[in-house]
N, C-alpha and C positions, 0 to 999 in steps of 0.2 A: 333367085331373090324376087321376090314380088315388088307392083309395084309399091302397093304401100310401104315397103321394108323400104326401098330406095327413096323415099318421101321422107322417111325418118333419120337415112345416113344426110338428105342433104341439108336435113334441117339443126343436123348436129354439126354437121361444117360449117355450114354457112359461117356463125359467128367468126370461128377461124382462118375463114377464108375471107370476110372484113378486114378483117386487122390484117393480114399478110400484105392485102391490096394498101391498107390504106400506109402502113409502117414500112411494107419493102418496095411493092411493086411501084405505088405509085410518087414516093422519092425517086428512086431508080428512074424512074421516066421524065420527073419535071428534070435530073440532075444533068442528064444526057440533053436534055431540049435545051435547059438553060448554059449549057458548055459550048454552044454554037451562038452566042450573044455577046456583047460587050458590058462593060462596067455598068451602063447604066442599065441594062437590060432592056433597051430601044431598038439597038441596031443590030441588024446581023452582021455576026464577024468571022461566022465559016470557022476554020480549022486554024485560024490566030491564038484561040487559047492555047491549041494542044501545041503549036511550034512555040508559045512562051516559054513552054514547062521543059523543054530541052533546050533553050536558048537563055535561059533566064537564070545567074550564077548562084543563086540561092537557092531554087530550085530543084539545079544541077546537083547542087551540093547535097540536098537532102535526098536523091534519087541513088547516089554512089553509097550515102551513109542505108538507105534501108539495103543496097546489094548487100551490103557489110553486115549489116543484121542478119539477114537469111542465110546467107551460108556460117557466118561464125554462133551466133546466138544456140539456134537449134542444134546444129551439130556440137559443139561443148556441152552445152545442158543436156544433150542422149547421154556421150558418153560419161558424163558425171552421175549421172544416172543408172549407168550399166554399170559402174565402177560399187559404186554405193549397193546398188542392189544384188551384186555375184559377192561381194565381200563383206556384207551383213548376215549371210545366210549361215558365217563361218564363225560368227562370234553368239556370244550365249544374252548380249544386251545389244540384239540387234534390232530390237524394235523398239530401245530405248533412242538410239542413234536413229530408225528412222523419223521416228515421232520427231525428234529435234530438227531434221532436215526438211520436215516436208513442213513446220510451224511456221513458216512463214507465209505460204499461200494463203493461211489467215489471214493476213496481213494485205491493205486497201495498195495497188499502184502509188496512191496518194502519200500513203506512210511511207511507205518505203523509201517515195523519191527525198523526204524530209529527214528522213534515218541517214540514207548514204550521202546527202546533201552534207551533214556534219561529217560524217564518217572521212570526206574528203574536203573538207578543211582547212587552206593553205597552214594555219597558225598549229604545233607539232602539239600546243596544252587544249587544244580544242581538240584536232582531228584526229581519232584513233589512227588510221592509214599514213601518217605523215608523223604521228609519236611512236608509231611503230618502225620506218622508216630511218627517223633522226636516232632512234638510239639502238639498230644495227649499227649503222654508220659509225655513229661515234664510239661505237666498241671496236672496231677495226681501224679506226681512221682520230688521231688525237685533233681535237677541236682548237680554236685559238681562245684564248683566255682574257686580252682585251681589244674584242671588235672595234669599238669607237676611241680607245685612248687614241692622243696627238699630244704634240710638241704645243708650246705659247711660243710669238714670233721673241720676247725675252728669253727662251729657254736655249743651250749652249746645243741645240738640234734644227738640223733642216731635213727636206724630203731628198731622200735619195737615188740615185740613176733608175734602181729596181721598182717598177710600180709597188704601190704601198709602204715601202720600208722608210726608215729614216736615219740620219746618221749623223755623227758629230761633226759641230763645224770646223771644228782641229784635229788633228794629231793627237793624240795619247802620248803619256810619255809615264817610265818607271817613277815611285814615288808622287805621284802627284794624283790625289785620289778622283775618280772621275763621276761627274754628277751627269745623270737622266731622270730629270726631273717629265712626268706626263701630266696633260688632265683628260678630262672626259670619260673616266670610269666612273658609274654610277657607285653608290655605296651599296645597294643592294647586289650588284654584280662583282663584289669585289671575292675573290678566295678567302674562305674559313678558316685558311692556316696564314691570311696577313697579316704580321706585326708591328709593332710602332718600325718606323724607317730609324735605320740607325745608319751613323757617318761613318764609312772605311777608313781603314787606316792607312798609314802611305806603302807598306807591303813590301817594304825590299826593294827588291831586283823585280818585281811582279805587279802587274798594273791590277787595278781595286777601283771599285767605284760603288755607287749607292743606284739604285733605281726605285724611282719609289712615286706616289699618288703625290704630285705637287699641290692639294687642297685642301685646308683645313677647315674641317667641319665645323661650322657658328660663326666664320668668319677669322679674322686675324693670319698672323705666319705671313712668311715674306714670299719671293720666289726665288728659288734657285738656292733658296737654303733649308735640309731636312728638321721641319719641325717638329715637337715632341707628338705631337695630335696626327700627323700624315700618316700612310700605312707604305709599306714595301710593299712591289709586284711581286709576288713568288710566282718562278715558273717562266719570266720574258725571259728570252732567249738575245744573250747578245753573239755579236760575232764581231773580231778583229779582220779587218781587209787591208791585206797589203800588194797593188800593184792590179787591181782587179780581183786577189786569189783569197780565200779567209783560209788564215791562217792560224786562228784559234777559237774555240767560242767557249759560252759558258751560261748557267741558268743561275737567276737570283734566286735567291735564299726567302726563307717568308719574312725577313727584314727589310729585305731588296739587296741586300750586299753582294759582290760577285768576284772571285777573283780568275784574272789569266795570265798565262804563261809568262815571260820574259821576251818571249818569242814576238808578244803584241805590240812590245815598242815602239813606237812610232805610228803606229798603225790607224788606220781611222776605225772608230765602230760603228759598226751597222747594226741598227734593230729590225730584221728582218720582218715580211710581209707577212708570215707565217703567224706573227704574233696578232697582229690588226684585224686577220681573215673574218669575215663574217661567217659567224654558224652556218652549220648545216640545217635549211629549213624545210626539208622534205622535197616532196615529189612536187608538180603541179598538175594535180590529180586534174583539173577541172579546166586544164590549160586547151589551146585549140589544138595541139597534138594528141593528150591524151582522153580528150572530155567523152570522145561515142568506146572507147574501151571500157572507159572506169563506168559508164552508167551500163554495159552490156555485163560489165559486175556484178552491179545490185541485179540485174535482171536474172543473170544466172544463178543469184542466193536465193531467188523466190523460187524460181521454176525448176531447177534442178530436184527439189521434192518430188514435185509431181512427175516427172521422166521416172525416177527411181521407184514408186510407189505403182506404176503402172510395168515397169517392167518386172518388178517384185512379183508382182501378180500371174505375167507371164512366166518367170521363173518357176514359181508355185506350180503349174500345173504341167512343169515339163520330166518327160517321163526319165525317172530315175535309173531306170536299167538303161541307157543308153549312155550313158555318164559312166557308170561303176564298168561295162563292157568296154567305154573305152580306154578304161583307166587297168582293166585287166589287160587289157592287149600294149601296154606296157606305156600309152602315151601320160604326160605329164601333163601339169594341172593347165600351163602355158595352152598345149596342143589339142586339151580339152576345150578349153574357152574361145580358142579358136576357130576349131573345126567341129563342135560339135554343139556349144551352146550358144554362140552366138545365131549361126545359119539357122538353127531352132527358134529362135527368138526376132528372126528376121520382120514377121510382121507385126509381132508388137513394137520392134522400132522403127518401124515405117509409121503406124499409127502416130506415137510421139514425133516424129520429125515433122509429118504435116500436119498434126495439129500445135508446134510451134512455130512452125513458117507462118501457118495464118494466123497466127496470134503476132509476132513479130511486126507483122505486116500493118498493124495496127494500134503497134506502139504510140504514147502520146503522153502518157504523163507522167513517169522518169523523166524523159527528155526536159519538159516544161519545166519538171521540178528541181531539178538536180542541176542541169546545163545551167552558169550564172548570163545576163544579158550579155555579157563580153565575147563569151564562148558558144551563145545558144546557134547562131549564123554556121559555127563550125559540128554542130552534133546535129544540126536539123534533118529532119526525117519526114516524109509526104501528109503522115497523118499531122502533125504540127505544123506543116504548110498550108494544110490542108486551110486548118484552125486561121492562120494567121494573116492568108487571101483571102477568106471567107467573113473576117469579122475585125473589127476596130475602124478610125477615121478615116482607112483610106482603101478600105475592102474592096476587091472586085471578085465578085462573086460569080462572073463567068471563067477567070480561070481554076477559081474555088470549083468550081463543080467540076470542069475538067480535069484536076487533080481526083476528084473522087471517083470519078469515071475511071481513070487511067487504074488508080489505087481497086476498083471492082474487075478491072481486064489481068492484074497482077495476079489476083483471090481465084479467079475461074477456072485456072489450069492445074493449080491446087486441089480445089475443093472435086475438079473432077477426077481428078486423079485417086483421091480418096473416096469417091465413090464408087469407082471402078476393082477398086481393091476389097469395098465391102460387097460388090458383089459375089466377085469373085473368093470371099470367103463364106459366104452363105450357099453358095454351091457346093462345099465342101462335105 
């Protein structure tokens, strides 16, 4: 190469080699100078930032939660991606299904975290995850039917030994028809099978009584007596207890009517807790136990496309007589994938794993979006600490840089690792 040919490379770098300096190299340099500084950027204060950033609980906290990332994040998004891409190959609208998988990556960090933000929603008519959630549940598990009903201190009921229950302040006795009068069910929350309350009869030898919405809608009606306007509870659940033991029980009618045995005589009722329980209101997606699982969610519904799409790719070009050869020598599809497509496909899942460890590693706005103020101390991660030493009223911006520093000494054993690998494949 002549000289002038080398006049002309350095003239075409040069601009490139501005901007490196002034975007990489020379933050990189003031961020390391000014990580040996204090708050005000006055005094030297040595290697105090970097013992804050392992001494300091917040800190701490967000150093555990990015381990958490790196090793779960990337590893679940490969194999969701190895999954997705070996079992696409086998259906005929498999590029219908990828197209769907990988359309998120469309998709800004920004949105997303504002997407799974509802998506995890403590309230079960807001949050898909949590209306998804409440009605498994309540298909396996019966609900109680009125949360807030209670006794009036007029009404022939007090609270009973059993948390939540309630029970009569006498004895039952045959013939003498027995009133549970409640309030505190809303009218919208009432059962579509309650009918006007009607008064039991005295029943024989068998004890009878009325349970019903003690409140007559527009006003009027007395207490403790069933008016024409009140509704029966259908569905509360009474029990006869004699001696500690229940010894019979029974469920109102959509009138509220209920009858038991002979057996209940004397007995006192109990309206069990079962009836008062509060709904099931889902998970607490966004709580301090589960807030860095549920947002490494959203992170897995965006990036798990791109793992699958790049091992697609890998799959594509992997040579099909070694598959059918080992599928003749008698092994199964299991013993195929294991020993024969996956080790094939080893370096393009190295590729995917460390280009989402450094990706991971630089998470920041899921976190910001999706973690509420309550829970954000318990999902924090170094790039948001980064954020949150670095800037607002009470910023110190010497241990901000030394989190960046730390967060660039994290990235180097990655990044060289991955360039060791590209070389080592360009040898090939």
């Amino acid at each position: 190469m002549t000289g002038t040919r080398k006049g002309f490379a350095v003239a075409f770098l040069l601009p490139a080699l501005v901007l490196l300096g002034a975007l990489v190299v020379y933050p990189i340099g003031f961020s390391v100078y000014r990580s040996f500084f204090d708050q005000s950027g006055d005094a030297f204060a040595g290697f105090d930032n970097y013992v804050e950033i392992f001494t300091e609980d917040t800190i701490r906290t967000a150093i555990k939660n990015n381990l958490i990332w790196v090793i779960v994040a990337p590893t679940v998004a490969t194999a969701l991606g190895l999954i997705f891409a070996v079992l696409t190959e086998r259906v005929r609208w498999g590029t219908a299904f990828k197209l769907i998988v990988f359309m998120p990556m469309a998709i800004s960090m920004l949105a997303s975290g504002i997407i799974f933000r509802l998506v995890y929603e403590q309230a079960p008519e807001r949050g898909i995850a949590n209306a998804v959630a409440v009605g498994v549940h309540d298909t396996f598990s019966e609900s109680a039917g009125y949360p807030k009903a209670r006794p009036l201190p007029v009404h022939p009921l007090k609270a009973g030994e059993a948390k939540g229950s309630f029970v009569t302040k006498t004895p039952v006795a045959a013939g003498t028809p027995v009133l549970i009068p409640l309030v505190g069910v809303p009218a919208g929350k009432m059962p579509s099978d309650a009918e006007p309350a009607k008064a039991a009869g005295s029943g024989g030898g068998e004890i009878t009584g009325t349970a019903w919405l003690d409140f007559t809608k527009g006003g009027g009606g007395k207490p403790n007596v069933v008016d024409a306007k009140e509704l029966g509870l259908p569905g509360l659940k009474i029990e006869a207890v004699k001696d500690g033991k229940v010894v019979a029980s029974a469920s109102a009618a959509s009138d509220g009517t209920f009858t038991l045995p002979a057996s209940a005589d004397g007995a006192v009722l109990q309206l069990p807790e079962s009836n008062f329980r509060e709904p099931y209101n889902g998970v607490d997606w966004l709580g301090p136990n589960l807030v860095t699982p549920a947002i490494i969610g959203s992170y897995l519904w965006m990036w798990a496309g791109f793992a699958m799409v790049l091992i697609g790719a890998g799959l594509a070009s992997m040579p099909r007589e070694l598959l059918e050869a080992a599928r003749v020598d008698g092994a199964n599809e299991w013993q195929v994938f294991r020993r024969i497509t996956v080790p094939l496909l080893a370096p393009v899942l190295a590729v995917v794993m460390v280009t989402l460890m450094i990706n991971v590693l630089k998470i920041f706005d899921l976190v910001l979006i999706i973690a509420p103020g309550s829970s954000q101390d318990d999902a924090n991660v170094l790039a948001l600490q980064l954020y949150r030493s670095s800037f607002g009223t009470d910023a110190n911006v010497g241990v901000g840089s030394a989190i960046a520093v730390f967060l660039l000494l994290l990235v180097i054993p990655v990044m060289l690792f991955n360039i060791r690998r590209i070389r080592e494949e360009s040898r090939r």
